[in-house]
MOPAC internal coordinates of N, CA, C and O (Angstrom, degrees):
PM7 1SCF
backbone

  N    0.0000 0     0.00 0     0.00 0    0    0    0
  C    1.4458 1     0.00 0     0.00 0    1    0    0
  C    1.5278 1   110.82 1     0.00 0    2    1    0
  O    1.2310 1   124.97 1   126.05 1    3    2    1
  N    1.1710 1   108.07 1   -53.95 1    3    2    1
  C    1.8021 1    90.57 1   167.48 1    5    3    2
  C    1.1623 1   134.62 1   -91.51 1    6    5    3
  O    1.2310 1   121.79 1  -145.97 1    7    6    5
  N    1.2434 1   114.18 1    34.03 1    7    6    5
  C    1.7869 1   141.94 1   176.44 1    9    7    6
  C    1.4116 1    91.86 1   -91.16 1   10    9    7
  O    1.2310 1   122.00 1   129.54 1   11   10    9
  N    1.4691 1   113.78 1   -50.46 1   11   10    9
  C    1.8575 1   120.20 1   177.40 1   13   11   10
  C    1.5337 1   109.57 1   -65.69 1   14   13   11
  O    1.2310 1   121.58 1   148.21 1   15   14   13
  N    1.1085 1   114.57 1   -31.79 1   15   14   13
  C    1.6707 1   110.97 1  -173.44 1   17   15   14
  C    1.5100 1   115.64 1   -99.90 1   18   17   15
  O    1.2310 1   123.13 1   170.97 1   19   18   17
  N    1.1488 1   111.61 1    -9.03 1   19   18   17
  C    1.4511 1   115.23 1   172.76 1   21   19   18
  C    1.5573 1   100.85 1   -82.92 1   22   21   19
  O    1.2310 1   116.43 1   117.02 1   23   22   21
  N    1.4932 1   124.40 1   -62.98 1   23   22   21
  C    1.4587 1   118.37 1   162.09 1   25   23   22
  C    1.3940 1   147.57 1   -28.32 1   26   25   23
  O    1.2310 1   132.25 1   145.53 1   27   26   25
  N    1.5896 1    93.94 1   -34.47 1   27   26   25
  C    1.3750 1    97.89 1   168.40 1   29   27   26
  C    1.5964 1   119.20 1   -96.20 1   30   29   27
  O    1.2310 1   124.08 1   161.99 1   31   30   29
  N    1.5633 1   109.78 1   -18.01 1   31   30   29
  C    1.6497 1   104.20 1   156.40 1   33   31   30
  C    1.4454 1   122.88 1   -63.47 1   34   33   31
  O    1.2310 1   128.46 1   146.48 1   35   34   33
  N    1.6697 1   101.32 1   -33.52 1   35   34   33
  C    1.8521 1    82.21 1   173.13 1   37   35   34
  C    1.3402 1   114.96 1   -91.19 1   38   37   35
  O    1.2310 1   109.43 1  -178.50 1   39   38   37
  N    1.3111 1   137.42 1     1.50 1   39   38   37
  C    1.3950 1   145.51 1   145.03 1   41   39   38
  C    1.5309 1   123.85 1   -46.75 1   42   41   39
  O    1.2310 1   133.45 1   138.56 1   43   42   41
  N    1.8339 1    91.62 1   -41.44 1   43   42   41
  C    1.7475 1    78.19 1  -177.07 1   45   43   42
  C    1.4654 1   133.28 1   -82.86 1   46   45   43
  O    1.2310 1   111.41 1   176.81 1   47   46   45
  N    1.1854 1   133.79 1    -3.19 1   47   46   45
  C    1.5831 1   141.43 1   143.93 1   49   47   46
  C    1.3458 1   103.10 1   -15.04 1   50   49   47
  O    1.2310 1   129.06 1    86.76 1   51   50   49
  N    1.3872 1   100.14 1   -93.24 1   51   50   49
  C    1.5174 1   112.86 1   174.88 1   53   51   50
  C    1.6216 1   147.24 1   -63.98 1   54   53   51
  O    1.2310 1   129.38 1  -176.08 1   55   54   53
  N    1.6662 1    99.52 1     3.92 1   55   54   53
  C    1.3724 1   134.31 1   167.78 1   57   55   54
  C    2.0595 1    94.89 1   -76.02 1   58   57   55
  O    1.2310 1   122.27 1   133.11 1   59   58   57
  N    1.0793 1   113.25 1   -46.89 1   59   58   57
  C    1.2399 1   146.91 1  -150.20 1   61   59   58
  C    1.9417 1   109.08 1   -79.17 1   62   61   59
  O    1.2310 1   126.80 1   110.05 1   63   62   61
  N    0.9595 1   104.52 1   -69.95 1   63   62   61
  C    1.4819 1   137.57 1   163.52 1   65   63   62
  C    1.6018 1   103.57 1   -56.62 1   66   65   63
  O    1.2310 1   110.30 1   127.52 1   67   66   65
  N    1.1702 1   135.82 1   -52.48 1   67   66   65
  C    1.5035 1   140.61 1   178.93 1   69   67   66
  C    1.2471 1   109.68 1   -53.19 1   70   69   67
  O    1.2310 1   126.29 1   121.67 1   71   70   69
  N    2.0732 1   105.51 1   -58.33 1   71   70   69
  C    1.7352 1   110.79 1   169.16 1   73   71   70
  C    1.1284 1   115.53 1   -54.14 1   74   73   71
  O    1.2310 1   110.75 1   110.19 1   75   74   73
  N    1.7202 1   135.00 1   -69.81 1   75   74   73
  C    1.1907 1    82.98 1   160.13 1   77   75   74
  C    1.5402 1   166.75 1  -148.85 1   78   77   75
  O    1.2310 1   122.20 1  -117.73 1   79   78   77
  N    1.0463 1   113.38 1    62.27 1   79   78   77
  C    1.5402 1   131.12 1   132.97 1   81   79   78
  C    1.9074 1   106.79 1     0.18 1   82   81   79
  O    1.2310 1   135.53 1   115.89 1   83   82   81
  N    1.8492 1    87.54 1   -64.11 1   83   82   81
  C    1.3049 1    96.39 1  -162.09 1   85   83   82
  C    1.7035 1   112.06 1   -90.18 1   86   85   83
  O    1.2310 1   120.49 1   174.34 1   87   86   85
  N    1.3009 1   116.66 1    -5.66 1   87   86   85
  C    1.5667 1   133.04 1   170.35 1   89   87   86
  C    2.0272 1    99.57 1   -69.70 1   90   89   87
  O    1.2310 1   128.40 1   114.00 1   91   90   89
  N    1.2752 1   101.43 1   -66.00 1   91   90   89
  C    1.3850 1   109.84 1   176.50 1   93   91   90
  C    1.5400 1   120.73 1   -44.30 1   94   93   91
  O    1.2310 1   125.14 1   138.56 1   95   94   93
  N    1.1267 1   107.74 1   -41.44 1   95   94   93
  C    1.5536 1   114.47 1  -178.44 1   97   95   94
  C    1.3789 1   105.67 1   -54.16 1   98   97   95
  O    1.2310 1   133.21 1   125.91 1   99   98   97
  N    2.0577 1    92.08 1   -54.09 1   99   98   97
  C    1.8865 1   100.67 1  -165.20 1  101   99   98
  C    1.6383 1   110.92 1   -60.77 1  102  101   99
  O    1.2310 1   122.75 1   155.04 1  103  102  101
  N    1.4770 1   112.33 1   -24.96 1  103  102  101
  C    1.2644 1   111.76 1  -155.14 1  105  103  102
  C    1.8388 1   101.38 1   -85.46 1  106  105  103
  O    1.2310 1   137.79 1   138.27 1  107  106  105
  N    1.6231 1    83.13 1   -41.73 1  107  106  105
  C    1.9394 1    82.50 1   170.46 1  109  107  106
  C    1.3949 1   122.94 1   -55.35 1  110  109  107
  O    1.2310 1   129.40 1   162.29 1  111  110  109
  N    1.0943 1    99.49 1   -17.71 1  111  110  109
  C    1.9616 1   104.31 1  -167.95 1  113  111  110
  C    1.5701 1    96.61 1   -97.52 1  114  113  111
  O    1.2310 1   111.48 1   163.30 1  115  114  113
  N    1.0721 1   133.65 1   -16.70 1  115  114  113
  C    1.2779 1   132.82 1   165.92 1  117  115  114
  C    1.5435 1   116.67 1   -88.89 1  118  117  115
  O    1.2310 1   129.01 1   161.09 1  119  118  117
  N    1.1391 1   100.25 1   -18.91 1  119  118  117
  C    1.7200 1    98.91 1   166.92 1  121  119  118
  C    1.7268 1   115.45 1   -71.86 1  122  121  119
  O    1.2310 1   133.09 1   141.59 1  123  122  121
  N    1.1034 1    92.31 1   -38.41 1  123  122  121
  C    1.7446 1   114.50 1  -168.46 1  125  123  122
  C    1.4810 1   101.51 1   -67.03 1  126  125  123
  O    1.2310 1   125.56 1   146.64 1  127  126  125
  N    1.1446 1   106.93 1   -33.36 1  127  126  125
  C    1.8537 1   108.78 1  -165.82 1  129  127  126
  C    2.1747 1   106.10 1  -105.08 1  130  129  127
  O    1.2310 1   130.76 1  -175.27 1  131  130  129
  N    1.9457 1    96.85 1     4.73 1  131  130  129
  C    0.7212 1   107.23 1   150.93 1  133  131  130
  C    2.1700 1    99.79 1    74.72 1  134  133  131
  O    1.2310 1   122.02 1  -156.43 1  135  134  133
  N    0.9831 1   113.74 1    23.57 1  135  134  133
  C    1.7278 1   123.46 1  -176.66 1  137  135  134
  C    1.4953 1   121.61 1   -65.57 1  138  137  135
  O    1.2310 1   114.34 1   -36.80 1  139  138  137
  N    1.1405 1   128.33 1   143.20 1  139  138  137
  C    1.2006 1   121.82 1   177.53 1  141  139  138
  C    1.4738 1   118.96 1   -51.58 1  142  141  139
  O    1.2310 1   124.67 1   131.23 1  143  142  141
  N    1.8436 1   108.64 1   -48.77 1  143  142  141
  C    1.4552 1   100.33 1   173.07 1  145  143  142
  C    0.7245 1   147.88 1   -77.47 1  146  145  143
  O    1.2310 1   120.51 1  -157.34 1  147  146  145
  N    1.7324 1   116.63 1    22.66 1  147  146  145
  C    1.7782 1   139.41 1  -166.70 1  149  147  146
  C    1.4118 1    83.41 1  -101.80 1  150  149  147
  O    1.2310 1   121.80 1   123.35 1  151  150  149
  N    1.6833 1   114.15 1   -56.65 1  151  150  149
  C    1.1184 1   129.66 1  -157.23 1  153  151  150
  C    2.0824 1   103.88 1   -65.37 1  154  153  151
  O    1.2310 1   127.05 1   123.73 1  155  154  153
  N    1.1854 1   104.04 1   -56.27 1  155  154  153
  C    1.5957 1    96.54 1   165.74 1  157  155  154
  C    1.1230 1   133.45 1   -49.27 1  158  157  155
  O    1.2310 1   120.44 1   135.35 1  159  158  157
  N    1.7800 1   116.77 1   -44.65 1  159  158  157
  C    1.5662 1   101.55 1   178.07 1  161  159  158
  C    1.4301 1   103.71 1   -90.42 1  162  161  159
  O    1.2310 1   106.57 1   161.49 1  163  162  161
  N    0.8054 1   142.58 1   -18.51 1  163  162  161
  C    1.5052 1   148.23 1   132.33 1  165  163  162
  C    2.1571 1   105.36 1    17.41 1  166  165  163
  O    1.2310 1   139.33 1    91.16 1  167  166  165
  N    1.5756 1    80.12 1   -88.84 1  167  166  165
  C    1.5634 1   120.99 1   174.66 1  169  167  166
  C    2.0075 1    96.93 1   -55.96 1  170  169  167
  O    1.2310 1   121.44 1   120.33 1  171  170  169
  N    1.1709 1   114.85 1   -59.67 1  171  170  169
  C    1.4845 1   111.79 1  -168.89 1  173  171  170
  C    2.2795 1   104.12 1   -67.31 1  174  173  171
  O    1.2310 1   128.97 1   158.75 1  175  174  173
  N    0.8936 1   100.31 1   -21.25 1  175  174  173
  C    1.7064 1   101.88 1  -165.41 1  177  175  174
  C    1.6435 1    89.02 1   -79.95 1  178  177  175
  O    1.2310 1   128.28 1   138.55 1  179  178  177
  N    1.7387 1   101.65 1   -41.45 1  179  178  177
  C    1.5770 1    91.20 1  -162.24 1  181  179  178
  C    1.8567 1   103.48 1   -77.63 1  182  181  179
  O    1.2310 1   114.50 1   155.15 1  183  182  181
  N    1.3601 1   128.02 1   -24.85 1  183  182  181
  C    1.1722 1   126.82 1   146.58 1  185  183  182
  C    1.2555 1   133.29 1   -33.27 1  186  185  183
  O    1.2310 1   112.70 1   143.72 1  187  186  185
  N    1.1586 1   131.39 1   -36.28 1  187  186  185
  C    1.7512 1   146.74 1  -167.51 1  189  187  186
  C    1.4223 1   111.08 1   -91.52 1  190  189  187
  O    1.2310 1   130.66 1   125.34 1  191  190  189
  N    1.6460 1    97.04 1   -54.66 1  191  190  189
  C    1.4881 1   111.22 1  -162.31 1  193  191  190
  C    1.9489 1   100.99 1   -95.77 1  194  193  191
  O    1.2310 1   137.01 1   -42.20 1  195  194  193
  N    1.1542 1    84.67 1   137.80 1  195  194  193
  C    1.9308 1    95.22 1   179.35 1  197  195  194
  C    1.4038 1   103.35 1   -66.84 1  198  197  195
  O    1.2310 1   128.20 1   -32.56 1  199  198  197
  N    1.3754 1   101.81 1   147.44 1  199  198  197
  C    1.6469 1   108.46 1   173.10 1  201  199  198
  C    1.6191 1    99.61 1  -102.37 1  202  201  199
  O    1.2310 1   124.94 1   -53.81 1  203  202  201
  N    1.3490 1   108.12 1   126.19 1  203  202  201
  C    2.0965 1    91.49 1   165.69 1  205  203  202
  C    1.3155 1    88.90 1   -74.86 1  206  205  203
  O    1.2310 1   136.53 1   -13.21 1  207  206  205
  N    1.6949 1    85.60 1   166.79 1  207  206  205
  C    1.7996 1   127.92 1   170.49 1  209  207  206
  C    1.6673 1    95.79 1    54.60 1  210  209  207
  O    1.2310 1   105.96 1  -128.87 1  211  210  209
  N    1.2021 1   143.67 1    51.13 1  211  210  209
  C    1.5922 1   133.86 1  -175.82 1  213  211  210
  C    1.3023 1    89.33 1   -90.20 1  214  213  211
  O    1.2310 1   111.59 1   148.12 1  215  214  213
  N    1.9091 1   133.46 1   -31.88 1  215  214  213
  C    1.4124 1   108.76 1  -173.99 1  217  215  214
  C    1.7890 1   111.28 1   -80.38 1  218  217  215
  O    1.2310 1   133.86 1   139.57 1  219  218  217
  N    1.4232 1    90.81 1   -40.43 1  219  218  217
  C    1.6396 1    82.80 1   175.58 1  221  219  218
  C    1.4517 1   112.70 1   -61.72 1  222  221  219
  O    1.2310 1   107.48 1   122.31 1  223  222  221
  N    1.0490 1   140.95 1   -57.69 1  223  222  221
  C    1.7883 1   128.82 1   159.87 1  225  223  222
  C    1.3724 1   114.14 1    -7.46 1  226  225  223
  O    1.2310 1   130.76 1   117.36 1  227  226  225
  N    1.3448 1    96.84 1   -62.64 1  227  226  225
  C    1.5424 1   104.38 1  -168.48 1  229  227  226
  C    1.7390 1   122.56 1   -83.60 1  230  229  227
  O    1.2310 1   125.00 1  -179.05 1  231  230  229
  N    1.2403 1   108.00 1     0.95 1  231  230  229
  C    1.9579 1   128.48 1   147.00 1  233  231  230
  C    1.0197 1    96.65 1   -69.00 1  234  233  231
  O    1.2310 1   120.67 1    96.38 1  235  234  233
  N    1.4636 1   116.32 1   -83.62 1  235  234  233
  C    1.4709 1   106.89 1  -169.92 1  237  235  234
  C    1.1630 1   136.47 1   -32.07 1  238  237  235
  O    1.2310 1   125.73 1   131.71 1  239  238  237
  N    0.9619 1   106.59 1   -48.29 1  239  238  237
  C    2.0678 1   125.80 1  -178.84 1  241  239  238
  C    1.9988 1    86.41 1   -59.15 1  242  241  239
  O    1.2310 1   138.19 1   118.79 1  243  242  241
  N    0.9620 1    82.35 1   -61.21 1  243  242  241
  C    1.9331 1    86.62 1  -155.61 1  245  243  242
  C    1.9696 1   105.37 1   -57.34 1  246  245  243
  O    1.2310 1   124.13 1   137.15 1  247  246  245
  N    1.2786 1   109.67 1   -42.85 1  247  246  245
  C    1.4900 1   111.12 1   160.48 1  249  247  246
  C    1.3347 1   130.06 1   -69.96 1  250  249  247
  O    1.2310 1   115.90 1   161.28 1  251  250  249
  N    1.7728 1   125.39 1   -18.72 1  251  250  249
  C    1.6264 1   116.48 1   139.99 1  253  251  250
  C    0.9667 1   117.01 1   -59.35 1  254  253  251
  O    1.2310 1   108.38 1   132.69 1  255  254  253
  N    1.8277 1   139.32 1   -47.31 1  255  254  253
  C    1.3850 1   119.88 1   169.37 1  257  255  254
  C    0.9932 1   123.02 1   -52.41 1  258  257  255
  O    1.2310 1   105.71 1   115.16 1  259  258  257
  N    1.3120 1   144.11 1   -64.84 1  259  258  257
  C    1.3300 1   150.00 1   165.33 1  261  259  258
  C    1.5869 1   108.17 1    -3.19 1  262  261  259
  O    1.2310 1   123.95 1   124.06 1  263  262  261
  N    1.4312 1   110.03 1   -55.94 1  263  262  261
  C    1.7342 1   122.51 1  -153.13 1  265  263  262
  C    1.8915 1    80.36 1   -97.63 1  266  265  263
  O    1.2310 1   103.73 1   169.81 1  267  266  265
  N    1.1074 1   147.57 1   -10.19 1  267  266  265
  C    1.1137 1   146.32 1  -170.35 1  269  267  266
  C    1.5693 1    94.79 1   -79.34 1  270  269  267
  O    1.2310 1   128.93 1   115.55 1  271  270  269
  N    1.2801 1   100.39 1   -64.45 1  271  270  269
  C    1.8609 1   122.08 1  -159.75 1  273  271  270
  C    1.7331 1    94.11 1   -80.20 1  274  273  271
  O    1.2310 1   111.35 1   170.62 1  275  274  273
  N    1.3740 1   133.89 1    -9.38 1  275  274  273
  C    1.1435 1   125.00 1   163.98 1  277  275  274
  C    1.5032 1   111.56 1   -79.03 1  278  277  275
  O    1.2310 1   124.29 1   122.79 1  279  278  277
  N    1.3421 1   109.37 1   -57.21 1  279  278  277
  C    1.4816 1   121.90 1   173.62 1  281  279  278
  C    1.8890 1   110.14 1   -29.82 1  282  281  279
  O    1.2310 1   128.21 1   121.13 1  283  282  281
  N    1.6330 1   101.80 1   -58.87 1  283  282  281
  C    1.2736 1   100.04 1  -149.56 1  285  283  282
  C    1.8880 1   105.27 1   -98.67 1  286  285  283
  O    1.2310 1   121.58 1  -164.94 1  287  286  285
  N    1.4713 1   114.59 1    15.06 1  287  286  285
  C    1.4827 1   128.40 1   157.85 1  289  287  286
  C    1.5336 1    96.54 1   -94.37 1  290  289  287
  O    1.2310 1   111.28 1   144.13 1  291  290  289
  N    1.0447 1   134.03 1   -35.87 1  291  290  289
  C    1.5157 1   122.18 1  -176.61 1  293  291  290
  C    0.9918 1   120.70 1   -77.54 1  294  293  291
  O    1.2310 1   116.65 1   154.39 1  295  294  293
  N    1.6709 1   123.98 1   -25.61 1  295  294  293
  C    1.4562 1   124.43 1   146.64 1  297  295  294
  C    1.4245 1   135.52 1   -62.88 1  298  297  295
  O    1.2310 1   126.45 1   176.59 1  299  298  297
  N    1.5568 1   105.20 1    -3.41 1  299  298  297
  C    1.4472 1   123.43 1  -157.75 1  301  299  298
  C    1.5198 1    79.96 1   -97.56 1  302  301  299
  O    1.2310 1   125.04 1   108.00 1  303  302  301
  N    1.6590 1   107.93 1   -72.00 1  303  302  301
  C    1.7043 1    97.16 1   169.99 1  305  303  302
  C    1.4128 1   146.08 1   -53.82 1  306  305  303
  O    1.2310 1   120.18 1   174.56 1  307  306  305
  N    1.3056 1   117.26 1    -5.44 1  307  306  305
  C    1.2542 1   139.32 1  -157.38 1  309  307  306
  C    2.2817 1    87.36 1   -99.30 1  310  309  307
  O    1.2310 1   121.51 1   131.37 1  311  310  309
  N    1.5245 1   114.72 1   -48.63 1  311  310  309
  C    1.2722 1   110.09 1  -145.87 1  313  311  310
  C    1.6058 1    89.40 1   -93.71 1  314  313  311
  O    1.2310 1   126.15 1   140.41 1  315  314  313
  N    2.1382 1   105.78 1   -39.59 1  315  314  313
  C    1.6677 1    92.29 1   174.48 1  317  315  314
  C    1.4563 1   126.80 1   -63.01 1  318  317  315
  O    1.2310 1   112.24 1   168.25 1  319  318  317
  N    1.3926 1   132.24 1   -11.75 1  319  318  317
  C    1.8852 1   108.95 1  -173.89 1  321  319  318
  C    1.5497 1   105.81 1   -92.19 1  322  321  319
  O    1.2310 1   120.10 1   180.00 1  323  322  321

């Protein structure tokens, strides 16, 4: 009996690693074909898991608009007088 359980502890690494191997594959191929459930846990992982820098991203984004909507009122004033 623990001839069976010793085997399957050094089995399970690579019991382990195979899943997934084989999770990744499925999930890429469902991204590719574009599926709702790529697309949900997709959406749920990026929910869970922290993004670094999301506030600085989100300066950035908001200070190209800024310089966007300055740009394109100064052309607004520039073309009306």
């Amino acid at each position: 009996m623990t001839l069976i359980i010793e085997v399957l502890l050094a089995i399970s690494p690579y019991v382990g690693l195979l899943t997934m191997i084989w999770l990744c594959r499925t999930l890429y191929s469902w991204a590719r074909k574009r599926k709702a459930a790529a697309i949900g846990l997709g959406m749920m992982m990026h929910a869970l898991m922290p993004v670094p820098n999301v506030e600085k991203s989100i300066t950035q984004v908001i200070e190209k608009k800024q310089i966007q909507e300055k740009k394109s009122a100064q052309s607004k004033e520039g073309t009306g007088t």
